[in-house]
N, C-alpha and C positions, 0 to 999 in steps of 0.2 A: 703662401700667397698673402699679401697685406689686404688683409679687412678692409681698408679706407677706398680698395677699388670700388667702381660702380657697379661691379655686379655682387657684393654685398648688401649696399645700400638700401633700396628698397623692396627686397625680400620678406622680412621682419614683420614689418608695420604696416605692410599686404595682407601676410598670414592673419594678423591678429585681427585685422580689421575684417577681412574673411568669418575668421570664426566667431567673432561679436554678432558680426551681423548672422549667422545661422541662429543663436542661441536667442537672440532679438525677434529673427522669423519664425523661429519655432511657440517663444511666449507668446508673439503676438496673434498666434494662429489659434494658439490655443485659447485664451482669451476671447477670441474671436466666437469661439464655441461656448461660450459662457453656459448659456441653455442646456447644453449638450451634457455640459458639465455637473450643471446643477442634476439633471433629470438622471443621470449616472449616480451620483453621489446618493438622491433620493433613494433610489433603486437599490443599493449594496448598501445603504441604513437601513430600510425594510427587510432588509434578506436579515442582516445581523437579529432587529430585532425580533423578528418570524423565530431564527434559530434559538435566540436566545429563552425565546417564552416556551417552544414548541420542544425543543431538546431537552429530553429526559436527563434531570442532572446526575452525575457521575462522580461517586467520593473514591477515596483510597484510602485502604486497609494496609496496615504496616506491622509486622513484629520481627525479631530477632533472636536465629537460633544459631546456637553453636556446636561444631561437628569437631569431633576433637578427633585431633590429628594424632597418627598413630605415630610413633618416635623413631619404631624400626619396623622392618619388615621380620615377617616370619623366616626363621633361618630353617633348612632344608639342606644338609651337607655343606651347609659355611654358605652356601647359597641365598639371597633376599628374592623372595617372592614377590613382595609387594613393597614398594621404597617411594614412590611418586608423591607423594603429599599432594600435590597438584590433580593428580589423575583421582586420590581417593575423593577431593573437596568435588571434582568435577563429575561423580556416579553421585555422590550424596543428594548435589542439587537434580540428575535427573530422577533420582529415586525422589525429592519430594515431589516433583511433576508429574511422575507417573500414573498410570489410573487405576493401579491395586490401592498406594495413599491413598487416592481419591475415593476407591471405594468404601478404604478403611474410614477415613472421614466423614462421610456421609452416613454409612450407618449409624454415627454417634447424633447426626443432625436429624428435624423433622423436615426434610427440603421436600416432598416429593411433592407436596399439596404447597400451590402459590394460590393467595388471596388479593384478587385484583378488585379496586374500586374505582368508577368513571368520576374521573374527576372533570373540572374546568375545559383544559383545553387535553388531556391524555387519561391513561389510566394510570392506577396509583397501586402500587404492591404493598400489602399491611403484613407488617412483620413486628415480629414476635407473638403480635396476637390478633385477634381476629373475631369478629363476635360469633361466629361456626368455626365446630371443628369438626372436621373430617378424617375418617380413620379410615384407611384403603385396604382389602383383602387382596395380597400378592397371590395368593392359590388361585385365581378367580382369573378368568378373562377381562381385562381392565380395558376402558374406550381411556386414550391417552391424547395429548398434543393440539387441545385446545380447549377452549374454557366454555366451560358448563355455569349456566347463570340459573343460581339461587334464589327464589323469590317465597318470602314468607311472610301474613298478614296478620297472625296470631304467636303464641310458643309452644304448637302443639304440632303444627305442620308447614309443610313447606313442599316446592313446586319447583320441576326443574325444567330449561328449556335450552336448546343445542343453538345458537348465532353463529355457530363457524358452519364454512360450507363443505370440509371433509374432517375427518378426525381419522386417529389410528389408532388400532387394537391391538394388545402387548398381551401376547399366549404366554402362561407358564414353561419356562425351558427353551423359548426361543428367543433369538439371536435379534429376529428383525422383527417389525410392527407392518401390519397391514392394514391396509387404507380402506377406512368406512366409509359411508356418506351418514349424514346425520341423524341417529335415530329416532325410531317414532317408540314411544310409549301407551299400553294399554291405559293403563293410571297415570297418571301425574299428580298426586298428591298420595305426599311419605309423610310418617310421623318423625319427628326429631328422636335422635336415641335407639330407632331401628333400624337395620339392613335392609339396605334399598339392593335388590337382588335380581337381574336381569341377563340375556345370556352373554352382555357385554360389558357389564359392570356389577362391582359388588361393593358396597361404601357404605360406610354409616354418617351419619350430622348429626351434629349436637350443637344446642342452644346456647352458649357459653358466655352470653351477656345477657343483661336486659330488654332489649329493643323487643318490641313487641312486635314491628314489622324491618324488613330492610329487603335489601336484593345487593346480591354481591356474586361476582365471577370467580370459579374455583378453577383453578387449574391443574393437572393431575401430571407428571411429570415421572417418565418410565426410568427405572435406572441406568440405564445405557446412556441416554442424554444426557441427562445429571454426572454423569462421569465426564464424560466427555467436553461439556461446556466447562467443567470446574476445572479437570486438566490441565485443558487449555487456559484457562483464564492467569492461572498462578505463575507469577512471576519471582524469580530467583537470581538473586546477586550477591556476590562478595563484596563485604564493603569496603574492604581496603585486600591488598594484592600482598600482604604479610600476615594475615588473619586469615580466620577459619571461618569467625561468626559471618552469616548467611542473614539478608533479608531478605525475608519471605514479603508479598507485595498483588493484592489484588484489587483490580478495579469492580464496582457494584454497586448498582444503584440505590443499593440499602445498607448504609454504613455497619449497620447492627448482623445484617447475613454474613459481609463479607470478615466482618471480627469473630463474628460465630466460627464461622468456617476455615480461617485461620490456627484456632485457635487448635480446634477439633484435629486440623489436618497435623498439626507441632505434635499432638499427644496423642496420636494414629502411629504417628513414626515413629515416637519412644516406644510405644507399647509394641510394637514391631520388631525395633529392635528387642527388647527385652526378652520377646518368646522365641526369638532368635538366638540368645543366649541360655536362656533356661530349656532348650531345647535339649542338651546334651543331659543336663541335669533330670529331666524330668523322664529321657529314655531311661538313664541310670533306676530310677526308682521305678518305673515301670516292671524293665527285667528283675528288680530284687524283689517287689511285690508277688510277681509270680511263682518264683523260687519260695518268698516267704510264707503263703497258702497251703502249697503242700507240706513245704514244713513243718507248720503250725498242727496240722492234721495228724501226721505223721508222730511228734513229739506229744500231743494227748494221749494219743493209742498207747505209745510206751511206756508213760507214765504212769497209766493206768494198769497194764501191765506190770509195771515192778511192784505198783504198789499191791495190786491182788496178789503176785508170788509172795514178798514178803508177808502177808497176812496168812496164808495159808502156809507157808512152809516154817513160820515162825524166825525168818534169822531176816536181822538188818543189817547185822555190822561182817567183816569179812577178815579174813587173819594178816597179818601182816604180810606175806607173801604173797595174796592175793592183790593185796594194794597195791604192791611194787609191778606185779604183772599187770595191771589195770591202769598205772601210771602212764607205763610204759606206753600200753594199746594206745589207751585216749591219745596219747600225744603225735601218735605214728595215726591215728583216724581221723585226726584234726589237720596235719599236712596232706593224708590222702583228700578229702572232702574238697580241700580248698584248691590242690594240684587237677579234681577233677573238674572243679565249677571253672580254672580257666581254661581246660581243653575245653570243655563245651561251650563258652565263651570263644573261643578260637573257631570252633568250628562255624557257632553263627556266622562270625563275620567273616569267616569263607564265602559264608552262603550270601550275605550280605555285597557283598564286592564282588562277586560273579554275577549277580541279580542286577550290579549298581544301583543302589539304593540305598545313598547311605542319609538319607533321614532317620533312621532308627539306629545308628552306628553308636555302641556307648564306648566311649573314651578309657580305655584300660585302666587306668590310675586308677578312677571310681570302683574299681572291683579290687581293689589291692593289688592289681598287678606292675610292680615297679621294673618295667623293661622300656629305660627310656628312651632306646631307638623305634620301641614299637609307637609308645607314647607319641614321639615326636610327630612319627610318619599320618597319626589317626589326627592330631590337632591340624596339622596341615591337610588335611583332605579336609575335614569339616570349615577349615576356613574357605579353600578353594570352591568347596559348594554350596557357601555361604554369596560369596562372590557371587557363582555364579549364578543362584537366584536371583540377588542385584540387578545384575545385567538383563535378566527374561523378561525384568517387567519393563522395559523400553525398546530389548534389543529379541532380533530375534536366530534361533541356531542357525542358522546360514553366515552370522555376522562373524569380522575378523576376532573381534576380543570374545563373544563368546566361544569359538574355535579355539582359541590360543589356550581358555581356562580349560576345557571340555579335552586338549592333549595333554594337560599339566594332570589333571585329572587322571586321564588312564595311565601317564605315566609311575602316579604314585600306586594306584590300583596295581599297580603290576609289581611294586616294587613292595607292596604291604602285602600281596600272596604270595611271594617267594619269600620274605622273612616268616610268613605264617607257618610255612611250613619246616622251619628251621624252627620255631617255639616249638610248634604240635609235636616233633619228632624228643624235643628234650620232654617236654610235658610226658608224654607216654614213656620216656625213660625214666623218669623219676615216680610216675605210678606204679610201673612195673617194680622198683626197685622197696618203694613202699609195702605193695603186696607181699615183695618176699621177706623183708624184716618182718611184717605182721605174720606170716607164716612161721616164721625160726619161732616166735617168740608165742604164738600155740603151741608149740610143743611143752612148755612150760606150766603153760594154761591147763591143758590135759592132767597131770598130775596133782590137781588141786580133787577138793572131795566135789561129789556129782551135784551136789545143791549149791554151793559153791558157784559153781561154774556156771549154773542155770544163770544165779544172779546176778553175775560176774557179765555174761553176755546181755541181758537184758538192760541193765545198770548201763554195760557198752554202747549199746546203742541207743540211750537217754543222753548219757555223755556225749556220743558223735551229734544226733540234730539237735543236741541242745547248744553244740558249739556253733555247729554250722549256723543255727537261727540268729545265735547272739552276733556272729561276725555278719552276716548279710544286715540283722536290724541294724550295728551299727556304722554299715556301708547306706545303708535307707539315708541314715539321721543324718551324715555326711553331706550325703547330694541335698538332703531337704535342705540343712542348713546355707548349702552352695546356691542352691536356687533363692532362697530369700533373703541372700546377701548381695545377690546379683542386683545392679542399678544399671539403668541407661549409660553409655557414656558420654552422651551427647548430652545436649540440655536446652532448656528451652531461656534466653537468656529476658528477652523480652514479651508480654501478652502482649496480641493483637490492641492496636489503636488504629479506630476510621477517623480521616479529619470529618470536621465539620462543614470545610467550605469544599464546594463541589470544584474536582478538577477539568469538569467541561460539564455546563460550555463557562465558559470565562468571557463575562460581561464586555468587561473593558478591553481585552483583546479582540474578541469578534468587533466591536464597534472600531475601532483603532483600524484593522485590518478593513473594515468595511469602508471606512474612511480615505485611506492608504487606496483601496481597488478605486473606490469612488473617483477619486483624481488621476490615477495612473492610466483606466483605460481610455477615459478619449486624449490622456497625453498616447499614449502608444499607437491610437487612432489619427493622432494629426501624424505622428512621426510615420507612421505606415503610409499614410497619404501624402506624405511626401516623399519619403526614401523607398516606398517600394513600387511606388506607380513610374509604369512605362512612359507615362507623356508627361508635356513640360506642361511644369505650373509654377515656376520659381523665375523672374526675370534675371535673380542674382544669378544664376544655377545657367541659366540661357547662354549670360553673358561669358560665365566661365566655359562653358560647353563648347560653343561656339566660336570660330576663327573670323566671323562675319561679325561687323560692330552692328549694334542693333540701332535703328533710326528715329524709331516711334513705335511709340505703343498705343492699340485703340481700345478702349473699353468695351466690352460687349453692355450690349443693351438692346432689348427685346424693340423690334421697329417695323411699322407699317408701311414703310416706302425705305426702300433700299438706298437710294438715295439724298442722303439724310443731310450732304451739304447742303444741298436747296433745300429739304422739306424742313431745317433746322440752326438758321446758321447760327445759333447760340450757344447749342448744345457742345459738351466734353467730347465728341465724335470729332466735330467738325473744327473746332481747337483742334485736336490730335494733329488731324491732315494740314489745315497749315502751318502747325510747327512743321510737319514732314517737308512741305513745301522748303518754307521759309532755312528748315537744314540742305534742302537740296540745291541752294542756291552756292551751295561752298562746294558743291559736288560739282556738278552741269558746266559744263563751259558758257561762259557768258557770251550773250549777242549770236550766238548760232541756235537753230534749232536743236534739240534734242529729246531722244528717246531712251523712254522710259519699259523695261521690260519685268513684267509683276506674273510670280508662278510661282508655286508650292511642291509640296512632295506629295500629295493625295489630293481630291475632289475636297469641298466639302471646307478647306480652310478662312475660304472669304479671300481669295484671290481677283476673283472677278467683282468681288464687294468693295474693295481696295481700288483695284484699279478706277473704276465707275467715279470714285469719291474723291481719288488721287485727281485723276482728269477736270471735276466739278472747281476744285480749291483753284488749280490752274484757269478756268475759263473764270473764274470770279473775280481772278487778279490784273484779268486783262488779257491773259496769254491765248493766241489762238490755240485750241488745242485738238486734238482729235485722238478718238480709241479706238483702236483697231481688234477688232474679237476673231485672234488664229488660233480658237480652240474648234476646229472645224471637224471634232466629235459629238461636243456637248453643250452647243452654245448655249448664254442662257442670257447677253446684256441687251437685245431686242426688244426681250418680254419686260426688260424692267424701263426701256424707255417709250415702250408705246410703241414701237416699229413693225414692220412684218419684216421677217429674214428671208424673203424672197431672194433677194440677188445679194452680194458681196463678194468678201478675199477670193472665194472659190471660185467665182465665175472670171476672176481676174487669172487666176496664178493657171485654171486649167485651158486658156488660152478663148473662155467663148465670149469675153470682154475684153477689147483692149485697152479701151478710155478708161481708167480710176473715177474717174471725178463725177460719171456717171454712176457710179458703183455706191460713191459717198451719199449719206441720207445726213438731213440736219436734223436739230432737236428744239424743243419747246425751251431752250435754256442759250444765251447769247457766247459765243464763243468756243461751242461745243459742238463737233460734226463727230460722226460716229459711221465708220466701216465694219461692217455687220461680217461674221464668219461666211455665209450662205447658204445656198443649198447643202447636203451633206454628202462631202463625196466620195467613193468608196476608196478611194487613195490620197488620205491626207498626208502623210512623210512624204511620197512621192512628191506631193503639189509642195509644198512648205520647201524641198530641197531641190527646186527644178531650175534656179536660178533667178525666178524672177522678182523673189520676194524683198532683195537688197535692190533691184532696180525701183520698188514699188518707195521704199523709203526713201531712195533720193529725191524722188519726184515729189514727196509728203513733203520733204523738209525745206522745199522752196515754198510751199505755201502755209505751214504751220510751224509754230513754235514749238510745243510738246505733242509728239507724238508718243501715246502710251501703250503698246503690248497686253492684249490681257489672254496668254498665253496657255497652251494646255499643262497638268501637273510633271512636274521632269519624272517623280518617282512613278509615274504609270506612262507615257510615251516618252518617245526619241525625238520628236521633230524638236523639241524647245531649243537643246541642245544647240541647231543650227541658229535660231537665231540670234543667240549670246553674242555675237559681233558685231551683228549688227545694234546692240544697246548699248547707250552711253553709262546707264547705270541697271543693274539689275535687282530687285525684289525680290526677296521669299520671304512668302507673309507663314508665318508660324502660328496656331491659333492654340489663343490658351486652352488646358487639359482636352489637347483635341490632337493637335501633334506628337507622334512617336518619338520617345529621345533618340530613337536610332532614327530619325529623321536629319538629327544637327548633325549626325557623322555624314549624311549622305550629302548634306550642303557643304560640310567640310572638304569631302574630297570632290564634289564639283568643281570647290573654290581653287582646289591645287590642280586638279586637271584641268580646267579652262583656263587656269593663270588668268579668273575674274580680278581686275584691277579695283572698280566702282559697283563692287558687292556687295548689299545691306538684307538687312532681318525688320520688317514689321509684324512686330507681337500684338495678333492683332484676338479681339474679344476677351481680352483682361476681364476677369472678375472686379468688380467695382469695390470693393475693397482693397483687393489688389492695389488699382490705381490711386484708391486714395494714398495707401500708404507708401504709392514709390511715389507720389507727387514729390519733383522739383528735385528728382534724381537724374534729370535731362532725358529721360526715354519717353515722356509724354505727358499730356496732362490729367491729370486726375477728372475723375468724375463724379458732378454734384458739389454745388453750394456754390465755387466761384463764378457760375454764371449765371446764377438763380435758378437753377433747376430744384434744386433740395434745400431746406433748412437746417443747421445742425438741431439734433433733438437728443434729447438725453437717454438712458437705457429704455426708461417707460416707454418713450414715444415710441423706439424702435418697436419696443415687444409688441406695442398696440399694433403698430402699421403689422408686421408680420401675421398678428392673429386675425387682425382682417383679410389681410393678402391671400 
């Protein structure tokens, strides 16, 4: 299609001029509300700075720790248990979250006791020190969960009093706290430095500065709380998605707690990890200590023993064949001893993995037993129930992944007692087989001389737990050495730093945003008042709505005489109507009479205020005119001219007048007669469409110039309807934010169904603003200043006249 057609053309420069002028109406409305604006703006400055003084400020604690990534998983039959690097970084960070960390952390901290001071506008927590200290008895029934105020006027005593209106009581061994009201004390006055002892608290204070008087609020803080607020508080992140290192991150209102507690919780989790590691080591030494005692016991008795036989029987030394037999034994009692400590070994951890318990599980290697499938199968269990403590402090056994470790679990359990009993069966074969070389080789032993043999057995059994003691002491010194070679693997790469500047509230952001609301809401208030209201307030928006060209526009303005042509002919009202007029003149056929029909869609628009006014501008011009009121429900143009409504339309149309001209009343105003509705009769559509009502106009229009309608509303009766034919031109007066928009559709399809030819829109009761700013848009004239009604005045002047107003 070629552009340069007409229907191109003026498209474009429509549109833009459309939307200038929205962006134009929308400044200028707002503007409009300057006041509005300012007292909003006031309003969300006050709020900022209320938050900004009243807001407890808020730092952040920051350190850096490092969780070192394992390289491979633990192999299990060529099998990887563990291989996710992802998944391990992703337990680590909720194990630092946890609330076992958290409880480990806290017992290194003094958090239970908070020291609150009334400051200016809040109270103030003193940290790190305080000039009382407070030392709490957990054994005791403790009042907990609000603050206890301290008042002391000397450094020898001091007085306490309860300001909150319920507190709670934390029993030893329980779970939850119970809710007191606040107590009453026999005494109230404690010495500093003694137990203050009641059967709801037990606390000491101590004087630990100067001050000869003060008063300060103690707050006592149960540890279930304290776990749980610090829990949650701690915040956790990777700081980049190819690393391990984790920042640890919390927010508190005491820069110094929240680094404390940081710091506390980093070296909670190493030392965690750590006794996690030396777990196995320290079972090891455990089970050899026990073994070592009786030993120990055992090998003084014998030594003692030799050395009395020797002393009494006189012989130390033994013959050369005694040696070689004595060689032999020791060597054959030193394989039975150790063949037997790993069946009893064996059998513990039968007893041990049938029990499931393998916290106490020591790792074979540590006892000399080099069977590296058993080895393998006991490191993998102690990892997998390593894990799975991991997991219990977050998760709990219902859950998928601790499920999945809790089958891997029994599956090794099952797979480490069926090899058990493939060791235990060789173990007992190889004591058995011991026994009976020790056997063959008493036979040898018997032929030695009888004193001999005494010492020879005694000496044997110094030899055996003196072996056995020397290989267990140096299985001890193994694990000790293993234990205090052990290091965290983790680390802790950076200590806690709090900044300095508080991260809320933020001065210049709250004012900024205060700022920001301050201007946005009465814009979002005019825009709402425009785009979301039902009735018309926009003439542009009217004009676009509407298929009826709009003719004039009236200003509203508050009036003691409805008739404001005569009570006013100066005023911007009375402008309006005769522009209307004077437009009307390109409408009306010229040199015949003609009628004027004025109706609305509801009551209440100024229909019959129009018509009255319309009528007035025409008898002021000369024109005979007359108003005819066939609103014969609700008349109301009598009472505004002084008339009685005794008789009128109704006494004509229902046939009990037939002369009009009887019927017509004149007015205190020249060129103006006026036919009153009448009596009310209970069939007005009937009367209106009986036919006589277009007889009644022809006979008007031999004797008048304009005859004007001031008809009932179409959008609540049918009679108006009928007389649309009989009108040269028709009126719907639309009245500003008074009219429904769904009002312009109903005029719309009038206009299409009646095939109204001389159709018009008076927008009548403009806000006066309004009018000024479409003055000399052709829909009317503005109101004030060009007729002397108002002066222009500058902003003061306004604000004055309104704050008198």
């Amino acid at each position: 299609m070629n552009p340069n057609t007409p229907n191109h053309i003026p498209q474009q420069p429509i549109q833009e001029e459309d939307d200038l002028y929205q962006v134009k109406d929308i400044v200028r409305r707002y503007l409009r509300h300057w006041y509005w604006v300012a007292l909003s703006l006031f309003v969300c400055l006050a709020i900022a700075f209320m938050v900004n003084r009243w807001t407890p400020p808020v730092y952040l604690a920051t350190a850096q720790f490092l969780v070192k990534e394992q390289e491979s998983g633990i192999n299990l039959f060529e099998q990887r248990l563990f291989a996710n690097p992802e998944l391990q970084l992703t337990n680590q960070m909720i194990i630092l979250r946890s609330r076992p960390i958290a409880e480990l952390a806290l017992q290194r901290l003094d958090f239970e006791v908070e020291y609150h001071f009334q400051g200016i506008f809040s109270k103030v927590e003193r940290y790190p020190t305080a000039p009382i200290l407070v030392e709490v008895d957990w054994k005791h029934p403790q009042i907990v969960g609000g603050e206890i105020e301290v008042n002391w006027d000397n450094g020898q005593n001091f007085s306490l009093a309860f300001p909150e209106e319920t507190y709670q009581l934390t029993q030893v061994g329980s779970e939850t706290n119970r809710r007191i009201d606040p107590p009453t004390l026999d005494q109230n006055t404690f010495a500093f430095g003694k137990w203050v002892e009641t059967p709801f608290m037990r606390f000491k204070v101590s004087l630990t500065s100067s001050e000869s008087q003060g008063k300060i609020n103690v707050k006592i803080r149960d540890k279930n709380s304290l776990i749980n607020q610090y829990a949650r508080s701690i915040q956790v992140r990777s700081l980049d998605k190819n690393s391990t290192i984790l920042e640890l991150a919390i927010e508190t209102n005491l820069p110094a707690k929240g680094r404390d507690y940081l710091n506390a919780l980093m070296e909670a989790y190493l030392d965690n990890e750590l006794a996690q590691k030396n777990l196995t080591a320290s079972n090891t030494m455990s089970f050899i200590d026990a073994q070592l005692i009786d030993l120990a016991d055992s090998l003084n008795y014998i030594e003692n023993r030799l050395e009395t036989f020797r002393s009494a029987n006189r012989i130390y030394d033994i013959s050369a064949e005694g040696s070689a037999v004595f060689s032999r034994l020791a060597d054959l009692d030193r394989e039975l001893a150790q063949e037997k400590l790993k069946r009893e070994y064996y059998r513990n951890l039968q007893n041990y993995l049938v029990k499931e318990d393998y916290n106490e599980i020591i790792v074979p290697s540590g006892l000399g037993i080099d069977d590296p499938i058993l080895n393998n199968l006991i490191r993998n269990l102690l990892e997998l129930q390593n894990q799975k403590a991991s997991l219990m402090t977050t998760q709990k056994e219902a859950s998928p992944a601790v499920r999945e470790v809790n089958r891997k679990l029994q599956d090794l359990n099952n797979s480490i007692r069926e090899l058990l009993i493939n060791v235990d069966e060789n173990a007992a074969f190889l004591i058995s087989d011991l026994q009976r070389r020790i056997s063959q080789i008493d036979l040898e032993f018997s032929r030695l001389p009888a004193k001999e043999q005494n010492l020879l057995r005694i000496q044997r059994e110094f030899s055996f737990s003196e072996n056995i003691y020397s290989f267990l002491a140096q299985k001890r010194a193994e694990a000790a050495i293993t234990k205090a070679s052990n290091t965290p693997a983790n680390k802790i790469i950076e200590y806690a730093l709090a900044s300095n500047t508080p991260i809320t509230p933020k001065p210049t952001r709250n004012y900024a945003l205060a700022l920001s609301l301050g201007l946005l809401i009465p814009l979002l208030f005019v825009l709402a008042k425009v785009y979301l209201s039902e009735k018309v307030k926009d003439i542009k928006e009217l004009e676009k709505k509407a298929q009826v060209p709009i003719l004039a526009s009236v200003a509203f303005r508050k009036l003691y005489d409805e008739l404001v042509v005569f009570a006013d002919k100066n005023s911007g009202i009375t402008e309006a109507f005769r522009s209307l007029r004077a437009n009307m003149n390109f409408v009306l056929p010229k040199d015949k009479s003609s009628v004027i029909l004025v109706t609305s869609n509801t009551s209440g628009e100024g229909k019959t205020f129009c018509s009255m006014n319309l009528a007035s501008v025409y008898s002021l011009a000369g024109k005979k005119t007359i108003i005819i009121g066939t609103d014969l429900r609700k008349p109301k143009i009598a009472k505004e001219f002084a008339l009685t409504n005794d008789k009128g339309l109704s006494n004509y149309l229902s046939g009990q007048q037939s002369e009009w001209k009887t019927l017509v009343k004149g007015t205190d105003y020249d060129n103006l007669d006026v036919l009153l509705s009448g009596p009310i009769p209970p069939n007005p559509s009937e009367l209106i469409g009986n036919g006589k009502m277009p007889i009644l106009i022809e006979a008007l229009k031999k004797e008048y110039d304009i005859i004007i309608l001031d008809t009932p509303p179409i959008g609540m009766v049918s009679e108006t309807l009928e007389m649309f034919p009989l009108a040269d031109a028709v009126f719907f007066v639309v009245r500003y934010d008074y009219t429904l928009k769904s009002g312009i559709d109903h005029i719309n399809q009038l206009k299409a169904n009646q095939k109204l030819q001389n159709a018009y829109i008076i927008f009548n009761a403009v806000d006066e603003k309004e009018m000024q700013y479409n003055y000399g848009y052709g829909y009317g004239y503005g109101y004030g200043g060009y007729y002397g009604e108002e002066e222009k005045v500058g902003v003061l002047g306004r604000l004055r006249k309104r704050l008198k107003g």
